[in-house]
C-alpha positions in Angstrom: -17.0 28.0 9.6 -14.6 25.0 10.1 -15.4 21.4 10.0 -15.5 19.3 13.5 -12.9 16.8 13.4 -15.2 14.1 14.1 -16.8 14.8 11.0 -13.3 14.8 9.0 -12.2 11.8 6.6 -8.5 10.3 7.8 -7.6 8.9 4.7 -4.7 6.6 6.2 -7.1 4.7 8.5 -9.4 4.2 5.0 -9.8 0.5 4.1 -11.0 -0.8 0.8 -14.7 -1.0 -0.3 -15.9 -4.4 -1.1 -18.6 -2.9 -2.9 -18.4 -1.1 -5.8 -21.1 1.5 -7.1 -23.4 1.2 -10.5 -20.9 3.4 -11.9 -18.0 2.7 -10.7 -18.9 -0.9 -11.9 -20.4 0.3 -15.5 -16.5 1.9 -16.0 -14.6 -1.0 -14.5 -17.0 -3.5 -17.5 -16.4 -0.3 -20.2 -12.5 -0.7 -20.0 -12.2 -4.6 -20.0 -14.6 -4.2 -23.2 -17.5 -6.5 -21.6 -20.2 -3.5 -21.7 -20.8 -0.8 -24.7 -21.2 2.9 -23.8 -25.2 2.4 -25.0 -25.4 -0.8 -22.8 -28.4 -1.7 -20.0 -27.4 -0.4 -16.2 -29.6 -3.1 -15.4 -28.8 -6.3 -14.1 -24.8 -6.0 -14.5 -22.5 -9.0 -14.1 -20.2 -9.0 -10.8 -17.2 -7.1 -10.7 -14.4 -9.0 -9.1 -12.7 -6.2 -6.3 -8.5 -6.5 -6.6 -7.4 -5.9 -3.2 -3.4 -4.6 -3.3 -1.2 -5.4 -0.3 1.9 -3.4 0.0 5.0 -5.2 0.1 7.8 -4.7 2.9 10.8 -3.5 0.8 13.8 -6.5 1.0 17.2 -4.2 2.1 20.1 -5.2 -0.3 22.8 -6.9 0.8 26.8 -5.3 2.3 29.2 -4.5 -0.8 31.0 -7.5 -1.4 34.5 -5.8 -2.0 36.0 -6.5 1.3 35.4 -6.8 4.9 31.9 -5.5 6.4 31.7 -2.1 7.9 30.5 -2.1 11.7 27.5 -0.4 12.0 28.2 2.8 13.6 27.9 3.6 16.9 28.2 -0.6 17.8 31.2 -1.1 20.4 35.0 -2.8 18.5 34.6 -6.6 19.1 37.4 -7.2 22.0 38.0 -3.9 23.2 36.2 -3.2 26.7 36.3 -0.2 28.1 39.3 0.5 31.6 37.0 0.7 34.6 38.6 3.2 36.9 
């Protein structure tokens, strides 16, 4: 039996919870060492959420060994075409 795509999670259109779960938070404490393995899952300090935005890449400058190449398919600069 297939799944209805309705029901089907897109994982590019997923945004970032704000909210984390007990557990999720108990291992976030665990590996910054501010809650032991045998600690209370009671009443938990708050768990501050890093949100990561992606950065455009920067495209690296021409070769500096001479004149610039024209892009290609861009038209000679001073050359127009013979209407006929």
């Amino acid at each position: 039996m297939s799944l209805h795509p309705s029901l089907k999670i897109d994982t590019a259109g997923a945004q970032q919870r704000s909210v984390l779960t007990r557990i999720e938070r108990m291992k976030e404490l665990m590996k910054k060492g501010l809650l032991k393995e045998d600690g209370r899952a009671i009443g938990l300090p708050k768990t501050k959420i890093v949100k990561i935005k992606a950065r455009k890449t920067v495209k690296a400058a021409p070769a500096a060994d001479g004149a610039a190449a024209p892009a290609p398919g861009a038209k000679a600069a001073g050359k127009a075409a013979p209407k006929k």
